[in-house]
KOLLUMMAR-831377 format. One record per residue (C-alpha): residue in one letter; x negated, y, z. Coordinates in steps of 0.25 Angstrom, whole numbers, padded with zeros to 4 digits, always signed. Layout:
# residues N
AXYZ
...
This chain:
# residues 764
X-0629+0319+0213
X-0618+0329+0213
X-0616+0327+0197
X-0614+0312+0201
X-0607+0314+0212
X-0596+0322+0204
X-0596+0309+0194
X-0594+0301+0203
X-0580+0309+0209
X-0574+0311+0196
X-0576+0296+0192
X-0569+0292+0207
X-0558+0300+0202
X-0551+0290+0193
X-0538+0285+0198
X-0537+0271+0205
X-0551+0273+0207
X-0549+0265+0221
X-0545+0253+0219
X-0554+0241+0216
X-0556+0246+0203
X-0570+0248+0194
X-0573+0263+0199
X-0587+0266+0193
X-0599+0261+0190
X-0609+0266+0203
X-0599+0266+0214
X-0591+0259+0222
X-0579+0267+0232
X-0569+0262+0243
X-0557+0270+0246
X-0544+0269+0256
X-0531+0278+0253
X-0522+0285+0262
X-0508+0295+0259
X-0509+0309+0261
X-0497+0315+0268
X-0497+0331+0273
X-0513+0330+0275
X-0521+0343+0275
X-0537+0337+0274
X-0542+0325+0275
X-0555+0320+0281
X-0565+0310+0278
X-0576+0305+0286
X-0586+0292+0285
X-0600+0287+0289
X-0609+0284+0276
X-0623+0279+0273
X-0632+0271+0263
X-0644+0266+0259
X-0650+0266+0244
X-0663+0269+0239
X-0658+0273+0227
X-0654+0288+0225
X-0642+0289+0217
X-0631+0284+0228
X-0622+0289+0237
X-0608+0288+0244
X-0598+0296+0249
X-0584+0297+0255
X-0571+0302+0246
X-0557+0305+0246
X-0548+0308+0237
X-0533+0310+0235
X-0521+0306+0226
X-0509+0314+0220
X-0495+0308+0221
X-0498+0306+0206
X-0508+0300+0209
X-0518+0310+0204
X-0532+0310+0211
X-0538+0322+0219
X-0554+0322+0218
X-0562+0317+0229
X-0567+0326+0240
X-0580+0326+0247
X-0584+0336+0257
X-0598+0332+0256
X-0611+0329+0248
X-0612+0315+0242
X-0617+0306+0254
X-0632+0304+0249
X-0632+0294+0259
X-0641+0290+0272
X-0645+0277+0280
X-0638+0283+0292
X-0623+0284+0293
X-0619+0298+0289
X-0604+0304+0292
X-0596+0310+0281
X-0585+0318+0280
X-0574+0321+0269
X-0564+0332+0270
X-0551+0333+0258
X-0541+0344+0257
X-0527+0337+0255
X-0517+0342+0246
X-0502+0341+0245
X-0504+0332+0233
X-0510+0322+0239
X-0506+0309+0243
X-0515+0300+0245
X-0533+0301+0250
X-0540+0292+0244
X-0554+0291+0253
X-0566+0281+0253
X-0580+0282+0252
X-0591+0278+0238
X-0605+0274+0236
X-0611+0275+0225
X-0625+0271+0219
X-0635+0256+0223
X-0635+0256+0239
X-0627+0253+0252
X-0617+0263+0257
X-0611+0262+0270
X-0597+0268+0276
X-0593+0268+0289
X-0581+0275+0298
X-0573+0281+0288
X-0562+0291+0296
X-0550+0298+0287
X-0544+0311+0295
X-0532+0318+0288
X-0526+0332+0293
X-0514+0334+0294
X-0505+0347+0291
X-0507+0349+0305
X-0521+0351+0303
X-0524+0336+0312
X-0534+0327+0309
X-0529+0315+0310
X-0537+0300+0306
X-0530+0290+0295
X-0534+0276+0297
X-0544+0270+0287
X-0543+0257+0287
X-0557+0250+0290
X-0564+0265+0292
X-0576+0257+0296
X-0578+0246+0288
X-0576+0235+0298
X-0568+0225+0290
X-0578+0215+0282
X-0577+0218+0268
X-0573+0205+0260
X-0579+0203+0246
X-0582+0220+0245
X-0566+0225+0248
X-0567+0233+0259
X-0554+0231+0268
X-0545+0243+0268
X-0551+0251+0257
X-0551+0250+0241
X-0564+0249+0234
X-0570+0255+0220
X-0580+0245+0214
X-0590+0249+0203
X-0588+0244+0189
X-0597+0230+0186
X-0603+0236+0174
X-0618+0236+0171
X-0630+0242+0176
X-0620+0248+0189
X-0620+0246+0204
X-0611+0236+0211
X-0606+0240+0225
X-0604+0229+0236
X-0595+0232+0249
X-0598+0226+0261
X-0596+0228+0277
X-0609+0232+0283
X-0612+0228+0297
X-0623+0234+0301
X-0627+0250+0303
X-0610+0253+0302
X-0609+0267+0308
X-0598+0261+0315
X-0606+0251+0321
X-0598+0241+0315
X-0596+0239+0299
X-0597+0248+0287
X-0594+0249+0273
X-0606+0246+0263
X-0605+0248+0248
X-0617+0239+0242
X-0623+0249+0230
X-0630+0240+0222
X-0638+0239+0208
X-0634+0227+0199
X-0638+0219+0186
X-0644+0227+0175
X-0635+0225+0162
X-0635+0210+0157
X-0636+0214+0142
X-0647+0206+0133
X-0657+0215+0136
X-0657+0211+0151
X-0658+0196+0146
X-0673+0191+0144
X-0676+0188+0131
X-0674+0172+0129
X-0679+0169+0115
X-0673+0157+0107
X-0679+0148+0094
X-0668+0141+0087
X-0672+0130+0077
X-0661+0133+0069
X-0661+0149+0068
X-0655+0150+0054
X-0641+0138+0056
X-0634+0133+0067
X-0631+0122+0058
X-0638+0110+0063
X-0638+0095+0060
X-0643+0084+0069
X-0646+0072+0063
X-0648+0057+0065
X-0644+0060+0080
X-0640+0053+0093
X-0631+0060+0100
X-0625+0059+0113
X-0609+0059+0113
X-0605+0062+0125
X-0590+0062+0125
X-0590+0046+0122
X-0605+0044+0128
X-0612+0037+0118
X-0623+0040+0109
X-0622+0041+0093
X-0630+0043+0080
X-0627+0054+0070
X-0630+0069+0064
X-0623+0082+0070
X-0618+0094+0061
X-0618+0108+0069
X-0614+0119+0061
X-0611+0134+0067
X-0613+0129+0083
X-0604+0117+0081
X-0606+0102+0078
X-0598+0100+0065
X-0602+0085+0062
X-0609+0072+0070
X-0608+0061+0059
X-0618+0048+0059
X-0619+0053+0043
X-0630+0062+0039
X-0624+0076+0037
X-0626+0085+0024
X-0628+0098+0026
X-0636+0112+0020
X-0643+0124+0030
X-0643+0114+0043
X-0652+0113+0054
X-0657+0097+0057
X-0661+0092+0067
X-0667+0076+0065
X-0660+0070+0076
X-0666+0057+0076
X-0671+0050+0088
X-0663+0061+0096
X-0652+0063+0104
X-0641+0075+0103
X-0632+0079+0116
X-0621+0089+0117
X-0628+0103+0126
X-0630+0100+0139
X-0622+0108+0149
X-0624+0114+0162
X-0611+0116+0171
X-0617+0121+0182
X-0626+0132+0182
X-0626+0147+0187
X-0633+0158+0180
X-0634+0167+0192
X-0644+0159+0200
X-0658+0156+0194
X-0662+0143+0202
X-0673+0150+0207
X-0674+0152+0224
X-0668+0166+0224
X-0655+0164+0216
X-0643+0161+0226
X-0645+0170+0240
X-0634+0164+0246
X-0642+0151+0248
X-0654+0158+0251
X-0657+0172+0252
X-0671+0176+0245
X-0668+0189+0240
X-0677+0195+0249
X-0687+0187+0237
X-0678+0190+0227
X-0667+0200+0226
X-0654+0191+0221
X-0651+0204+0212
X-0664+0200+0206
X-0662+0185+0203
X-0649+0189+0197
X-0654+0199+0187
X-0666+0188+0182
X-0655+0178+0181
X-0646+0188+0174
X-0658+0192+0164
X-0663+0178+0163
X-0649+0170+0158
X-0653+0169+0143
X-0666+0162+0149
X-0657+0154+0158
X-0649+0149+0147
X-0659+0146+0138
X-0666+0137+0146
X-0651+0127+0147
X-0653+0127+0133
X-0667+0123+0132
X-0663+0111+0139
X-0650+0107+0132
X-0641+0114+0140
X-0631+0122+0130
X-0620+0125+0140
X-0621+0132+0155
X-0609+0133+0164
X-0612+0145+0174
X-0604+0141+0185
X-0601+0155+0192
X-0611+0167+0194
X-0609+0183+0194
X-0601+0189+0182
X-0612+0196+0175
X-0614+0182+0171
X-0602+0183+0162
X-0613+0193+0154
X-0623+0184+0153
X-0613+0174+0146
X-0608+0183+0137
X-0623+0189+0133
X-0629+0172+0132
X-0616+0171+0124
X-0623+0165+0110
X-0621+0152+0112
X-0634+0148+0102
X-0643+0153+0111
X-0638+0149+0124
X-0630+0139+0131
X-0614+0138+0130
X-0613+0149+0145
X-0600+0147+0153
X-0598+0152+0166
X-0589+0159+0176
X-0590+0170+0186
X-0592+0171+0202
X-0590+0159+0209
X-0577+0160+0216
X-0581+0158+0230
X-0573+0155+0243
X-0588+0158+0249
X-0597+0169+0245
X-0612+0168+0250
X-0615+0181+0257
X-0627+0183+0248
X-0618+0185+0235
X-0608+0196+0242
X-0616+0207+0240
X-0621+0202+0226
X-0614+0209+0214
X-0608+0202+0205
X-0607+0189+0214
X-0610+0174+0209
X-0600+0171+0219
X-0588+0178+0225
X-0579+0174+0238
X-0562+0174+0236
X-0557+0175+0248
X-0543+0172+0245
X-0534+0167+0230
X-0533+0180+0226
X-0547+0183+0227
X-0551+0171+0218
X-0541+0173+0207
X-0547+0186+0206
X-0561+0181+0204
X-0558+0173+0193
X-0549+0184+0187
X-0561+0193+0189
X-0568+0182+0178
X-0558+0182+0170
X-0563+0194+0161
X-0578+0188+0158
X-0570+0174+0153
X-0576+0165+0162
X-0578+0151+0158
X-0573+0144+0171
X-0571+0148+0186
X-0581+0145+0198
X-0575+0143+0213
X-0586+0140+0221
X-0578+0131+0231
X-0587+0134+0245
X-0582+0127+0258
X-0586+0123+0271
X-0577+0111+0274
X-0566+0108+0270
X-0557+0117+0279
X-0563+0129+0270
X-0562+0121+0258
X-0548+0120+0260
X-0546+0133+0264
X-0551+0139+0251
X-0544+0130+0242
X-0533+0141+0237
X-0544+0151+0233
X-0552+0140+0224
X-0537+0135+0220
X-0533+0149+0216
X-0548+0152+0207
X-0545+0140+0201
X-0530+0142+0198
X-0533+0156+0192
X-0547+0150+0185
X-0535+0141+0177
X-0526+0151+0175
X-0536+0158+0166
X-0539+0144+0157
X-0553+0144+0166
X-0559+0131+0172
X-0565+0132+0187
X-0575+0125+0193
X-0576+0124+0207
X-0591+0123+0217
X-0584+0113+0228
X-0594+0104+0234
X-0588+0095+0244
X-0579+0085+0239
X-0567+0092+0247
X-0570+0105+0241
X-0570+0097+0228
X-0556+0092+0229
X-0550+0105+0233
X-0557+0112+0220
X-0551+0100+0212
X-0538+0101+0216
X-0539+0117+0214
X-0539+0114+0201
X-0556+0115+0199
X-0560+0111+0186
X-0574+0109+0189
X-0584+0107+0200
X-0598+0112+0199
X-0603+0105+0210
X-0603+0090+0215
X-0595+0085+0228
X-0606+0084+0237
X-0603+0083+0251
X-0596+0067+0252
X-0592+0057+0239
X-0581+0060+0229
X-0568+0052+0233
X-0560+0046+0222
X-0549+0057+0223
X-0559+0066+0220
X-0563+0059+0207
X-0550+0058+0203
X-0545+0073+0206
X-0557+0076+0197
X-0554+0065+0185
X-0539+0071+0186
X-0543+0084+0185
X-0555+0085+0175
X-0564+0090+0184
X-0580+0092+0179
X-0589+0088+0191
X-0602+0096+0190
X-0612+0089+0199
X-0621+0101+0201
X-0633+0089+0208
X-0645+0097+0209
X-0641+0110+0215
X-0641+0109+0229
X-0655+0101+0229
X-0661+0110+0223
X-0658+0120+0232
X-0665+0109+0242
X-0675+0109+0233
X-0680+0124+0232
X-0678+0128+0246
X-0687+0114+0251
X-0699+0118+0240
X-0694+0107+0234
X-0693+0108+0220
X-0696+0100+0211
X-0699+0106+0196
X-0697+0097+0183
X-0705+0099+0171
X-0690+0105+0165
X-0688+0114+0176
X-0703+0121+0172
X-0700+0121+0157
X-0685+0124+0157
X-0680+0134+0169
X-0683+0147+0168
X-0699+0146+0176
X-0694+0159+0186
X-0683+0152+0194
X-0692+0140+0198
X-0704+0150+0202
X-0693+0155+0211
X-0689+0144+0216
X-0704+0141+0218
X-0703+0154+0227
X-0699+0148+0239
X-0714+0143+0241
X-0717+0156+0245
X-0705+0163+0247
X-0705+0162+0265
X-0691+0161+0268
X-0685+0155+0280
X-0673+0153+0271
X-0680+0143+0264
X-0683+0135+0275
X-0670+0136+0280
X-0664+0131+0267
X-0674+0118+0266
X-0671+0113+0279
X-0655+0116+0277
X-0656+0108+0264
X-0664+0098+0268
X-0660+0093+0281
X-0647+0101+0287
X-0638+0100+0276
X-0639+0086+0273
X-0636+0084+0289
X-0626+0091+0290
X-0619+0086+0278
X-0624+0071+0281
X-0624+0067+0266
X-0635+0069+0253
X-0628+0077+0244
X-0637+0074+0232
X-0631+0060+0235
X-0619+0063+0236
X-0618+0071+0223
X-0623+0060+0216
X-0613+0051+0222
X-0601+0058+0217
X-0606+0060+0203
X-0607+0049+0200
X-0595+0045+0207
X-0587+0056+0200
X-0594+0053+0186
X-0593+0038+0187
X-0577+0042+0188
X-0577+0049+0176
X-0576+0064+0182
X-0582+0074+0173
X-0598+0078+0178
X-0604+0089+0170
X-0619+0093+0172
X-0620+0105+0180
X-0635+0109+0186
X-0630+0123+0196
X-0643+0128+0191
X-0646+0143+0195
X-0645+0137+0210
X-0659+0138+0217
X-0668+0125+0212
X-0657+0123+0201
X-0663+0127+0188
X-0658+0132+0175
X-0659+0123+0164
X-0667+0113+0169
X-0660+0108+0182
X-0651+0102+0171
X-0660+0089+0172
X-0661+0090+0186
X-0647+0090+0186
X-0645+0077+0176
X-0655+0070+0184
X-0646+0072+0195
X-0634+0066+0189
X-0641+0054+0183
X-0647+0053+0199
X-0631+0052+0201
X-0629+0039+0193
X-0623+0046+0179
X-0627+0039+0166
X-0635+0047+0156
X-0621+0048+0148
X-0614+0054+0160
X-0625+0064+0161
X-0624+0068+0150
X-0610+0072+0146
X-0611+0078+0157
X-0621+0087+0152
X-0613+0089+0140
X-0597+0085+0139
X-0595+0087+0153
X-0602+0100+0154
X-0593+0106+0144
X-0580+0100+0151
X-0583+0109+0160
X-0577+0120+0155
X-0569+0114+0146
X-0579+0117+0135
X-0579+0101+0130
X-0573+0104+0117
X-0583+0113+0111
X-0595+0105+0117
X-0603+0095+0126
X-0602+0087+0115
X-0608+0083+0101
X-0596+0084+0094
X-0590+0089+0081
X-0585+0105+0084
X-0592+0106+0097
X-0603+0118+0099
X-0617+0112+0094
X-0623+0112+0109
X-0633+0098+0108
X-0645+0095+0113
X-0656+0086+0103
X-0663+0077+0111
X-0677+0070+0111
X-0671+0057+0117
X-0660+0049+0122
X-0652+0055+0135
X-0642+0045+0135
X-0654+0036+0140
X-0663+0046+0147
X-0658+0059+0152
X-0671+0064+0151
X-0668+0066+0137
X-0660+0078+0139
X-0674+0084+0141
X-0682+0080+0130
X-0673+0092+0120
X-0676+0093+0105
X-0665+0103+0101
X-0655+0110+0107
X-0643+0114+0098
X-0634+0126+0105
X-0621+0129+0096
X-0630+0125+0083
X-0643+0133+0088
X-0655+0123+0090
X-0667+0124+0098
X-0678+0116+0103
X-0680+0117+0119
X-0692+0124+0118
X-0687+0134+0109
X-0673+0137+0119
X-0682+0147+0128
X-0695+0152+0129
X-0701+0156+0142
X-0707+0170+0144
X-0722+0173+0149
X-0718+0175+0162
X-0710+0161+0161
X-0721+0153+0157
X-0730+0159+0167
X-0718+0157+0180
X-0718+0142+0174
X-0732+0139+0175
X-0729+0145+0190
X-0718+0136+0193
X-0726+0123+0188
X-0737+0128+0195
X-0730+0129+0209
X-0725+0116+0207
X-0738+0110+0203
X-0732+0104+0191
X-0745+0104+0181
X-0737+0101+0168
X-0727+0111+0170
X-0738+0120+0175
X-0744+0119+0162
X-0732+0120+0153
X-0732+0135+0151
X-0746+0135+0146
X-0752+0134+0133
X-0760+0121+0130
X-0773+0130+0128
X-0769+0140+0139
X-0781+0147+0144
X-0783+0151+0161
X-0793+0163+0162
X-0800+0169+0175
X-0795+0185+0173
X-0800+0191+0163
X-0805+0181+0155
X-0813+0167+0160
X-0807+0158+0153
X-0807+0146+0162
X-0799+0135+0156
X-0790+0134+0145
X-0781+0123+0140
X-0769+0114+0148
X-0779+0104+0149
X-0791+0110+0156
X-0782+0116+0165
X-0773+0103+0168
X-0780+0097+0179
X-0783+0108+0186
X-0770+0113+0191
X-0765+0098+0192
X-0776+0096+0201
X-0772+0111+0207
X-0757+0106+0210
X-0761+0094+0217
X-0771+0098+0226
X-0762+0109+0230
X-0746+0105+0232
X-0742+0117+0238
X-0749+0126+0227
X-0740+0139+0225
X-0741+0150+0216
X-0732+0163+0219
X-0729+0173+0208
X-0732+0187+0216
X-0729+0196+0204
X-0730+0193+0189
X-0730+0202+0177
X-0727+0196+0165
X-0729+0206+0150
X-0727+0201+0139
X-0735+0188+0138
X-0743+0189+0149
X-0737+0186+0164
X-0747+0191+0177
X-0744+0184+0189
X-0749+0187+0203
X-0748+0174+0210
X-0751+0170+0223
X-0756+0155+0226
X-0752+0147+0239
X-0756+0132+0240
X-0769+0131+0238
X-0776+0132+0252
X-0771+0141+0264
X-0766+0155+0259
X-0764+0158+0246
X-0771+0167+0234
X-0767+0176+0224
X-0771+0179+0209
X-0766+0184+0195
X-0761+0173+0183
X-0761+0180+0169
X-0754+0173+0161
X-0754+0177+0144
X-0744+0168+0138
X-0744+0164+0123
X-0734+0157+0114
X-0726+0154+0126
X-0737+0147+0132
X-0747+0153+0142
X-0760+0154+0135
X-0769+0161+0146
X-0769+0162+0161
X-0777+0173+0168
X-0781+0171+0184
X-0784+0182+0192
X-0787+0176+0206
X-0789+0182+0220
């Protein structure tokens, strides 16, 4: 301890150490200043106390003065390290004053994962005349509400944001102040692991074409969506890029082709809505409802953190080859830079915090926060200056208001993000859900909304400011129902949502059948009844109602899902999503340069794809059928091309042992018998442990659990713990549903070829 301690001294020892600077890695210091003038001794005294369960942390109080060169004296400490206690604990610091010295320097650190309190800080000085007399400290007792971790009257020392380090919060403390009124807590805590390849689970990839990307597809329809027709020909790639669409047969040597006949070639698909941050499942936004008592957030994060190349994988498995990520913390810069290779994954463009003028109190003790509150114009040009060094793609305000008074009154901070977003070449896009909201982000200068007006129809001044200024509209239409959806035990899976998703975010969203929250309740009365009254209108309606309004008028619409959100799910809610639209009154054409074209006017990025045209990056999409006639279409994929690279759907991603046994879970909680029976293998096997064999085959075990899932609606199975080695997966399940109470027993699922092959039941 004493061997760190000293460390720690000589590294606080560096000058300008006490502005709001990167100070160290583990630490995290405040600090005031005061002059020197004919002082003998100073005194320093203050309460301490914290609470850790780890060993390695303490805090302490320091001074330390200044030269009138502005050389630095070392820190003195008349006692021990504070080791630390739950119970507020007085400590004193004494320091012999030379003639040299001009200025104290005097604060208090912490150090290590924990909370640290300080309470009552008192500076005495004596004079020449050997009188002890008290300077002011200004805000001694921490009674001033910290605002977004500055604490008013003293300076603060953060640690540096690297890997594998601690991050420090600082906050006001109401409760169990010594003073009996506030205190100073510094929030020691743990954060993510490093975000190298190695902490990424392993998503394998077959590629038809593994020795070219140089692909020719012939005798192909193809959709071109700039003009919206439909026409007849062969395409060229060559090196990730179309090089020739001619109605001629093409001559060339050490090609890839692909017989196009009968089948229909669309530009990528785009999704210009999502957030990378949130998994869809029921723990994934604590600001909406708090469930970490389930599930730690910390948690959710680092399996969302770990699980992005399976996130991404799954968008392209369904024709999706570009993602806009619109706002999440800034590790998420990391993850774009390491699922950079653009063969293997889709095109990934995002930005950084949203920009807030309203932070949810459950993300201000978060570190590395999705979303961050500027309280004034200074604040939010500083935000997006803090992006500026990850190159973001775009800027995200998130445009939060309560009437239009509040709307109106934080126009000048959306109008200053926006003006320093343009200032650096970057497009903005702008939450703003209310049509007032909506104008005032227009005439800010937004570029895009990511959301639709929702709250009364479009007028035609707003149709116009839109045309005038190019705005792109992204409707966002499922997300708030879905919310509805999970928190009323409403969901309602689709055979794409079992095969595509990634199984373990619906088998928490199927958690809230056994998760007792009053929370829940509270929410499915609040969505289905209180908001609609209070509001008076249907906001599905009403979204639909200016869509197709805006999009009749020739505004730009681009696809956009806001998967990540709880019941919006990754990959496939895109068909949930395109549904909506065609609900809204859009032609099958609309939709889809909407999912193409449109999606990469987003950002600008319409002349390097979106569509099948000559020099553009070779992201298509081969399909089965016509979509131009039946959107459905877009689900029956018989390649995918990413920048010249082409897969078959089933070969994008491969789920893992435990993902095959979570899927048969879900399917089985939803009493979906097909889905139920996908994971397995057609001559899957189901033993009583050890080894009665007592059926075997789809077919015998068909009727069964059909006849099992009608007779018993309410049947539930829930995951108590699982095991998963290799390619076996043990799951302790417990089984409600079926009669009063419930029952428990053991599944022992050996999985083969990607398939389970043999189920072993252990029943109580």
């Amino acid at each position: 301890m004493k061997k760190l301690f000293a460390i720690l001294l000589m590294c606080l020892c560096v000058a300008n150490v006490f502005s709001q600077e990167l100070v160290s890695q583990e630490w995290t210091s405040i600090n005031q200043v005061i002059p020197l003038s004919k002082v003998k001794e100073v005194r320093f005294t203050g309460f301490l106390k914290q609470k850790s369960k780890k060993k390695k942390v303490f805090s302490f109080l320091w001074m330390r003065t200044a030269k009138e060169d502005g050389e630095m004296g070392w820190y003195s400490n008349s006692q021990e390290v504070y080791k630390g206690s739950e119970d507020w604990e007085k400590v004193t610091m004494l320091h012999q004053v030379t003639n040299e010295d001009v200025k104290l320097y005097f604060g208090a650190v912490s150090f290590g994962e924990g909370d640290f309190y300080y309470d009552d800080f008192k500076l005495e000085i004596k004079n020449s005349l050997g009188e002890w007399k008290e300077v002011k400290v200004e805000n001694n007792g921490f009674e001033d509400e910290v605002n977004n971790e500055n604490v008013v009257g003293w300076k603060e020392g953060t640690n540096e944001k690297e890997k594998n380090v601690r991050e420090f919060q600082i906050k006001s403390s109401a409760s169990n102040a010594h003073s009996g009124k506030r205190s100073l807590l510094m929030i020691g805590r743990n954060i993510y692991q490093d975000e190298s390849e190695d902490a990424f689970v392993k998503v394998t990839s077959d590629a038809e074409n593994v020795n070219s990307d140089d692909v020719l597809i012939t005798n192909v329809n193809y959709v071109d969506v700039i003009n919206g027709k439909t026409k007849k020909g062969n395409v060229l790639v060559k090196e990730g890029k179309i090089v020739s669409i001619s109605k001629k047969g093409i001559k060339t040597d050490k090609v890839y082709t692909i017989d196009g006949t009968g089948k229909w070639l669309i530009p990528g698909l785009v999704d210009a809505h999502i957030h990378m941050f949130q998994s869809g499942g029921l723990y994934t936004r604590p600001d909406v409802i708090d469930l970490t008592k389930y599930r730690p957030y910390e948690k959710e994060r680092k399996w969302l953190r770990k699980n992005a190349p399976d996130i991404l994988k799954r968008y392209l498995k369904v024709g999706v080859t570009s993602v806009i990520d619109v706002g999440g913390p800034m590790y998420n810069f990391k993850l774009r830079n390491k699922l950079s290779d653009t063969k293997e994954y889709p095109n990934f463009y995002l930005t950084g915090p949203l920009i807030s003028t309203y932070q949810p109190a459950a993300y201000k003790e978060v570190v590395d926060a999705p979303i961050l509150k500027a309280m004034n114009k200074e604040e939010a040009v500083e935000m997006v200056r803090n992006q500026l060094e990850h190159k973001p793609d775009f800027i995200k305000i998130w445009y939060i208001a309560r009437g239009k008074a509040e709307a109106d009154k934080n126009y000048d901070i959306v109008k200053a993000t926006i003006d320093e977003g343009h200032k650096h070449g970057l497009k903005v896009a702008v939450h703003a859900t209310q049509l007032h909201t909506a104008k005032l982000a227009v005439k800010a200068g937004a570029d895009i909304l990511v959301h639709s007006v929702d709250d009364e129809e479009v007028d035609d001044a707003f149709v116009k400011m839109l045309k005038e200024k190019n705005v792109v509209y992204v409707p966002t239409m499922i997300v708030g129902k879905n919310y509805q959806k999970s928190f009323a035990q409403e969901m309602d899976f689709s055979a794409e949502d079992f095969e595509i998703t990634n199984p373990l975010t619906i088998g928490w969203l199927q958690d809230v059948f056994h998760v007792k929250d009053k929370n829940l309740k509270r929410y499915k009365e609040y969505y289905a009844k209180e908001e609609n009254r209070k509001r008076g209108i249907d906001e599905e309606q009403m979204m639909r109602k200016n869509l197709k309004k805006l999009n009749d008028a020739g505004v730009v619409i681009a696809t956009g899902t806001d998967a990540g959100n709880i019941g919006t799910l990754h990959a496939s809610s895109y068909y949930d999503e395109i549904e909506a639209m065609k609900k809204s009154g859009l032609s099958n054409i609309d939709i889809i340069k909407a999912s193409t074209i449109n999606g990469a006017r987003v950002l600008g990025k319409d002349n390097m794809l979106g569509s099948i045209t000559k020099n553009k990056i070779a992201d298509m999409v081969l399909l089965n059928s016509n979509p131009t006639e039946n959107l459905e279409a877009l689900k029956n994929i018989s390649h995918i091309i990413k920048a010249g690279r082409v897969y078959t759907p089933e070969k994008v991603i491969y789920n893992t042992p435990e993902q095959l046994a979570q899927q048969q879970l879900n399917a089985y909680n939803a009493g979906d018998i097909e889905a139920f029976l996908a994971p397995y293998s057609e001559d899957v096997e189901i033993y009583t442990f050890p080894n009665t064999l007592t059926n075997k085959g789809k077919d015998k075990i068909r009727p069964g659990y059909k006849e099992m899932f009608e007779k018993y609606p309410n049947l539930h199975c829930e995951l108590v713990k699982r095991i998963v080695n290799k390619n076996t997966v043990i799951d302790h399940e417990r089984i409600t549903g079926i009669g009063e109470g419930s029952f428990t027993a053991i599944a022992i699922y050996k999985i083969e070829n990607g398939k389970i092959a043999k189920v072993y039941f252990v029943r109580n």
